[in-house]
N, C-alpha and C positions, 0 to 999 in steps of 0.2 A: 109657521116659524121653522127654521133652518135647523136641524137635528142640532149643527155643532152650538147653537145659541142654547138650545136647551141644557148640553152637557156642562159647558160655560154655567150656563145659570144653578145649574145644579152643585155642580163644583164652589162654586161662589157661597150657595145658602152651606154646604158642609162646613166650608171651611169658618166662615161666619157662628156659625155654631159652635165647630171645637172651640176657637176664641174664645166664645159666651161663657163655653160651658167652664174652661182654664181659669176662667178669667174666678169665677163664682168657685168653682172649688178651692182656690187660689185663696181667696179670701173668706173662704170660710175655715181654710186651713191655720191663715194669720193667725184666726180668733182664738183658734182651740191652740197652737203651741205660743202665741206670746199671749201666755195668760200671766197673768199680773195680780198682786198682793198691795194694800197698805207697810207704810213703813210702821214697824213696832217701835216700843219704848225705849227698846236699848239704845246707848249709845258708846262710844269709846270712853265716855268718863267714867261709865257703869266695872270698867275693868282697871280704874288710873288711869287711862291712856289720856295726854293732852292732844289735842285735835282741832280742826279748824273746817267748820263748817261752811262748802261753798257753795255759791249760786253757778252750774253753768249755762252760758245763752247759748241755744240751739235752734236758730232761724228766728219764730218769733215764743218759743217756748222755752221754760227753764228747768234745770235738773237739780237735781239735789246730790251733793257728795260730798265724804269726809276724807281731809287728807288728817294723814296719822304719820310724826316724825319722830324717832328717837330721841332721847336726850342726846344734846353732842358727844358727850365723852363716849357712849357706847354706837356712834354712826360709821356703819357697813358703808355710807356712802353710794349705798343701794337701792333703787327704787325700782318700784310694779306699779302700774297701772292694770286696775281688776274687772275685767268683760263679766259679769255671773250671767247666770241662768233664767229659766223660765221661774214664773209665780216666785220670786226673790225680791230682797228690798236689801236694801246696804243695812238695817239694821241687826241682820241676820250674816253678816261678814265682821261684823265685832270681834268675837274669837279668835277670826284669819287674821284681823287686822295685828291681832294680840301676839298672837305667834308670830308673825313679821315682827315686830316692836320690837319683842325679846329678843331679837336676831340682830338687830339693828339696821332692820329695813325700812324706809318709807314706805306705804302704800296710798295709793290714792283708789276710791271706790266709788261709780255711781249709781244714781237708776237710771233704765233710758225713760223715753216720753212715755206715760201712764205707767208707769210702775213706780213703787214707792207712793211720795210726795213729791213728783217730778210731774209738769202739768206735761196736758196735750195726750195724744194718742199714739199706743200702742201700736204698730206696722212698721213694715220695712222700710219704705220710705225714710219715715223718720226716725228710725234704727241707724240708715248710713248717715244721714247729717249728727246723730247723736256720735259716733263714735269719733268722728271725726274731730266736732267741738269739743271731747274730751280731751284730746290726744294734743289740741292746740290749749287747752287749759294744763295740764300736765307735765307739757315745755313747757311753758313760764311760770309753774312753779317750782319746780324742781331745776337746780343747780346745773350748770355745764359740767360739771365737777364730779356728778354721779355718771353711775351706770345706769342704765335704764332697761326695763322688760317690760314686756307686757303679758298677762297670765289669763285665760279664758277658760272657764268651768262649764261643760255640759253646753249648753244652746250657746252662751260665750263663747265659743270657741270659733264658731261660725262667722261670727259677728266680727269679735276678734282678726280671723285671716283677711278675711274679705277688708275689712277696713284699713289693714297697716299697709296694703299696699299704696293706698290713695294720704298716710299721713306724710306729712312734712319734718316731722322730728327724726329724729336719730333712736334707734332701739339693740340693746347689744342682745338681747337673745328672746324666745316666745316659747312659753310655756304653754298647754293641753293639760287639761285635768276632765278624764270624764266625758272624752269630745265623742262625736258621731263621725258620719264617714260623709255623707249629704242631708238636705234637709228633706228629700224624699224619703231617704232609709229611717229617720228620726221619726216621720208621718207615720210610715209603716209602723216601725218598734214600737212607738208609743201609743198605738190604734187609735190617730187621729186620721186614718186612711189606710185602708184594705188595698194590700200589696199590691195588686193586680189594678189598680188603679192610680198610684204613686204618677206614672207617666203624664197623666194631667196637670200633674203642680211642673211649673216653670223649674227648672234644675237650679237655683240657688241654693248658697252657702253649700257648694262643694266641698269641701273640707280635701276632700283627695284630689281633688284636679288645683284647690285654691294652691295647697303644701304645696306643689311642683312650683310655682312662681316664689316662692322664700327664699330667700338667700343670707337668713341669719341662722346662728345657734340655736338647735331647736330639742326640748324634752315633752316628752309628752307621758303620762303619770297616768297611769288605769288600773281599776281592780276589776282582779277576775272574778269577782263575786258579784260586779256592778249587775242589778238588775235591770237599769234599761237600756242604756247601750253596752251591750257584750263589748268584752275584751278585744275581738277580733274586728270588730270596726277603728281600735286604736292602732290595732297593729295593720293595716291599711295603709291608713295616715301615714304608717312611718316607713312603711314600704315605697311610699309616693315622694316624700322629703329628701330633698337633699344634703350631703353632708354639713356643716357635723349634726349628728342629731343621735339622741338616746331616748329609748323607751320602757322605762320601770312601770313593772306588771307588781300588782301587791296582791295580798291575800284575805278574808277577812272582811274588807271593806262594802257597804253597799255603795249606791250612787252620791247621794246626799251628804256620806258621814263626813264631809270637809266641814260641814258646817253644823253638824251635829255632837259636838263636842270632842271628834277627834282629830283638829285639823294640822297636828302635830303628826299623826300617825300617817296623813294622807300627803301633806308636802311635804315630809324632814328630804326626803331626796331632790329636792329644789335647791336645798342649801348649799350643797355643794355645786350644783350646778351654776348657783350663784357664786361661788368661790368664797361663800363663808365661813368661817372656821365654826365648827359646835360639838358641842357632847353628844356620844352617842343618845339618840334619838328610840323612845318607844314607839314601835311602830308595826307597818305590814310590809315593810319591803320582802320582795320574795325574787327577784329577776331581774337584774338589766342586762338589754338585748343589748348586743353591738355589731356594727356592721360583719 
């Protein structure tokens, strides 16, 4: 056999391998961050909130999510669409929803596939058609008449960028709560994969190369105190964004506490961002950056 067939063949079985090997860490990477919860008992009537429980279709699977609207007399005429996080169910955004409420925001919240009581499986895959089929459920229930955002928490946020590029609706700005800088850095932080290995996972859910292609209003909301992704991966992000875009650093908060009963102290600087009028807010604002 001719030396260069052997090199060929050689070259061929490596590369074969790295594939293999991408492909398998790849997906054992899936498993460990969209790790997933049952939906709990709460629900938005647990707080007075009227609400409308919907089905959304996503390919041949369905989601589960609650849209939540003010009464009229008190309507911001504002709406969010809510990306959450890993091990999350919508029954644990109740609170957020509440705090919206009292603002006179709409919110609409789902799970994706296997999370919650949302059938079908957890993976990326079905992550992008998930967000997508939200985003077309979201236009038609929400008014021409509003304003519209979309807000992504922690592993949301990801999910979040990467999706509003591929939606069809109109969105007047995008919010970051809690985001990471890529889905390798988030492997790493989270030690779901030893740093020095990250290279293997396919580079999705950029977050700092996604921002560069944004061309809305954009905040992005971090506490310095966040224990799993540091501060300084938010301020990345916003070093990447294009105008206009603001980044409030708080103090005090961990990662989670949006949803641990201080979800008042984690968004109140949303509010103005949404251009809604409110009473000074208990909270952790500590910094907003500007260009």
């Amino acid at each position: 056999m001719q030396p260069l067939f052997i090199f060929v063949g050689i070259g061929i079985f490596i590369i074969a391998g790295f594939y293999g090997l991408r492909q398998f860490v790849f997906h054992q990477a899936e498993k460990s961050l969209l790790t997933t919860k049952p939906n709990g008992r709460e629900t938005p009537a647990d707080l007075g909130l009227d609400y409308e429980a919907l089905t959304i279709p996503s390919v041949e699977r369905r989601l589960e999510a609650w849209l939540v609207k003010p009464s009229p007399s008190k309507d911001a005429r504002k709406a969010i669409l809510i990306f959450h996080g890993r091990n999350e169910s919508i029954s644990e955004w109740v609170p957020v929803q509440y705090f919206l409420c009292t603002h006179g925001i709409t919110s609409l919240v789902f799970d994706y596939s296997g999370f919650g009581n949302s059938s079908g499986r957890a993976s990326v895959a079905n992550l992008r058609q998930d967000v997508r089929a939200a985003d077309q459920v979201f236009q038609s229930k929400i008014g021409q008449d509003y304003h519209k955002y979309v807000l992504g928490l922690s592993l949301g946020s990801g999910f979040l960028l990467e999706g509003i590029l591929s939606f069809t609706g109109h969105y007047d700005g995008v919010i970051l709560v809690a985001a990471y800088t890529s889905a390798r850095d988030a492997a790493a932080q989270t030690g779901t994969l030893p740093s020095p290995f990250t290279f293997l996972l396919p580079d999705v859910y950029n977050n700092v190369r996604m921002v560069q292609q944004l061309d809305k209003p954009l905040l992005i909301i971090h506490s310095q105190d966040d224990e799993v992704f540091p501060s300084t991966m938010a301020e990345k992000i916003y070093a990447a964004a294009h105008e206009p875009k603001q980044l409030v650093l708080l103090r005090g908060l961990k990662h989670n506490n949006t949803l641990e009963g201080k979800a008042d102290a984690y968004l109140s600087p949303m509010l103005e961002f949404l251009g809604v009028s409110t009473k000074k807010e208990e909270g952790g604002r500590a910094l907003k950056i500007k260009p």
